[in-house]
FIDOSE-597191 format. One line per 10 residues: number of its first residue (from 1); their letters; for each residue x, y, z of N, C-alpha, C. Coordinates in pm, 1 decimal, m for minus. Each point is the difference from the previous one (the first is absolute). Example, Ala and Ser with C-alpha at 12.3 -4.5 7.8 and 13.67 -1.06 7.14 Angstrom:
1	AS	1319.0,m569.0,780.0,m89.0,119.0,0.0,90.0,120.0,0.0  m35.0,105.0,m72.0,82.0,119.0,6.0,m77.0,109.0,73.0
END
This chain:
1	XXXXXXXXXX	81.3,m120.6,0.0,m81.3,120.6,0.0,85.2,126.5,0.0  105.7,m10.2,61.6,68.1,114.0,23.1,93.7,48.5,m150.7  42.6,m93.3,m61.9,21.3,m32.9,m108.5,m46.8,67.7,m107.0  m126.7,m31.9,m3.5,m106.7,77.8,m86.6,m0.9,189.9,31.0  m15.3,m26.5,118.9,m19.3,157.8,26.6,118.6,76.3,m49.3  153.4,m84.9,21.1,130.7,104.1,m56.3,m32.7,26.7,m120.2  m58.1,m112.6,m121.9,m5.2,17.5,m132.7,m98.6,113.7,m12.3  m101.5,40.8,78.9,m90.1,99.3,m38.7,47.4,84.4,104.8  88.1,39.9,59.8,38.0,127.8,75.9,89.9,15.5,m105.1  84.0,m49.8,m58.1,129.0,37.7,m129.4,m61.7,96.6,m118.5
11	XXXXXXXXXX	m77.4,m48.0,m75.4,m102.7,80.4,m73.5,m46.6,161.2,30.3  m84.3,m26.4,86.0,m30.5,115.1,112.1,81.2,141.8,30.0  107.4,m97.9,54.2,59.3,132.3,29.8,128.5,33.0,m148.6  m2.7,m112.9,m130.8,27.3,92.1,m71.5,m67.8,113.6,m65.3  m129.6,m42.4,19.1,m47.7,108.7,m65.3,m10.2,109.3,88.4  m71.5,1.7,128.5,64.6,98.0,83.0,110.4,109.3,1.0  121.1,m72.5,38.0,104.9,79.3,m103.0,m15.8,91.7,m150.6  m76.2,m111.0,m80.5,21.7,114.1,m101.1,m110.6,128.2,m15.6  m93.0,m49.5,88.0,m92.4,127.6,17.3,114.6,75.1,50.7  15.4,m2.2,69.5,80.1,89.3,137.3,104.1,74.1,m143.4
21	XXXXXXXXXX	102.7,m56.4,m93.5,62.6,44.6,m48.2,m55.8,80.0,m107.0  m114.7,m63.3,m88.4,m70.1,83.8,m104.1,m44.5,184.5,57.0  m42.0,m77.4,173.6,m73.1,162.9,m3.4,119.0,83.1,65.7  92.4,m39.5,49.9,110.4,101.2,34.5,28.0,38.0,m158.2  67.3,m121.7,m82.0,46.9,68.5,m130.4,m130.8,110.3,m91.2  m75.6,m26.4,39.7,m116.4,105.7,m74.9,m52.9,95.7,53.1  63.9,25.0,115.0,m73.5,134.4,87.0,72.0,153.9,m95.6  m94.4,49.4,38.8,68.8,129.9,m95.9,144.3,101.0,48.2  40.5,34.3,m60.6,161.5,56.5,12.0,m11.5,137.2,101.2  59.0,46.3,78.5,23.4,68.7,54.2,34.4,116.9,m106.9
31	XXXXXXXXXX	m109.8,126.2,m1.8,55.7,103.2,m55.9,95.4,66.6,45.7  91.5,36.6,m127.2,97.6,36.7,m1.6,21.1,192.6,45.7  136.9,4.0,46.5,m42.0,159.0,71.7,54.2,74.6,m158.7  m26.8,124.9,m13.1,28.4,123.8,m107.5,125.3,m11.8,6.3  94.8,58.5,107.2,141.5,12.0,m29.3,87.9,m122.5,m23.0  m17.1,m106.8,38.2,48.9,m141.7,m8.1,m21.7,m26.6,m152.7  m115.3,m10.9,m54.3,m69.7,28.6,m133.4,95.6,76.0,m87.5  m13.9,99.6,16.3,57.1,120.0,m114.2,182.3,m47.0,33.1  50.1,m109.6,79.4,118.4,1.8,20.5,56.7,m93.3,m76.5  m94.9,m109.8,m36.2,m20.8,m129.0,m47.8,19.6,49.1,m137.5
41	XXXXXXXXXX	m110.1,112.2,m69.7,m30.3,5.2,m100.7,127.3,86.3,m42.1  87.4,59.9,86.6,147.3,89.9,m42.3,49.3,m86.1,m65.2  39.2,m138.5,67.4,88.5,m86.5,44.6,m4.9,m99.5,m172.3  m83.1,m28.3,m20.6,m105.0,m31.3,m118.3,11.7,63.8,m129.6  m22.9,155.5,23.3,57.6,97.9,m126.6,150.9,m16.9,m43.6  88.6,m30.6,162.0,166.6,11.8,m3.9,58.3,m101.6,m142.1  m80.8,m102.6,94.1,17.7,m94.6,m62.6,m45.0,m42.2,m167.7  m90.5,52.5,m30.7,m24.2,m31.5,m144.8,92.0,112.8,m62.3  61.7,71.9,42.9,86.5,134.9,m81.1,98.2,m41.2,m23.3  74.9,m141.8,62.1,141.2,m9.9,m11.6,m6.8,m111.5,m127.5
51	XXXXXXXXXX	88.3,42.9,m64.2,44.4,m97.6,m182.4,20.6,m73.8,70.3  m77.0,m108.8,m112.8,0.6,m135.4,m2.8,153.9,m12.8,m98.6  21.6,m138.4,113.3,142.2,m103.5,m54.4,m40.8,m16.8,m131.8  154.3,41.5,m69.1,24.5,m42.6,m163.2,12.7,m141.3,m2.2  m48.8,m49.0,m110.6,m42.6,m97.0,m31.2,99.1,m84.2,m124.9  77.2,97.0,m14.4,181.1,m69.5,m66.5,51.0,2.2,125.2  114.9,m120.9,m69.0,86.1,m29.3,119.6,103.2,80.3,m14.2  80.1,71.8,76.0,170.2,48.3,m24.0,38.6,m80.4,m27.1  150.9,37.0,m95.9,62.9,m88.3,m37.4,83.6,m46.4,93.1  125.2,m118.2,m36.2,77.0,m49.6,115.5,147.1,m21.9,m29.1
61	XXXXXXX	92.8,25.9,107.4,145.8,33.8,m56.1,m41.4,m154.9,m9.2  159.3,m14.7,m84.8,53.0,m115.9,m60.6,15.1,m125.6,130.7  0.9,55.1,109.5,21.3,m91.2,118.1,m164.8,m53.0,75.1  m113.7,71.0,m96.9,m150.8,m16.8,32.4,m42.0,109.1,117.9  79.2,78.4,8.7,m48.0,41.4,83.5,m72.1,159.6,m38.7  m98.5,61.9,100.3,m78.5,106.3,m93.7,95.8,99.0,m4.5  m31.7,64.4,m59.3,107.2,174.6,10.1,m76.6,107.2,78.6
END
């Protein structure tokens, strides 16, 4: 009897668990503050301004190595 009951307490509390995890993972996000925000979005601008890596390789002295 006891037997039986582990096989249906195992079940149970997986799903348990994944309630528990679905609704933590789906609760809604903590809004974000203005200055943290607009710091993010600096940070963001910085970053898309800087040239992108060339896409030839340098060449290489005679020993392979780059110049």
């Amino acid at each position: 009897m006891s037997s039986v009951l582990a096989w249906l307490l195992i079940p149970i509390a997986a799903v348990a668990l994944g309630l528990a995890w679905a609704t933590w993972r789906g609760r809604a996000p903590r809004p974000v503050e203005a200055e943290r925000g607009m710091e993010d979005r600096e940070r963001f601008r910085q970053a898309m301004e800087k040239p992108l890596p060339s896409l030839t390789r340098s060449p290489r002295d005679e020993d392979g190595f780059d110049r």
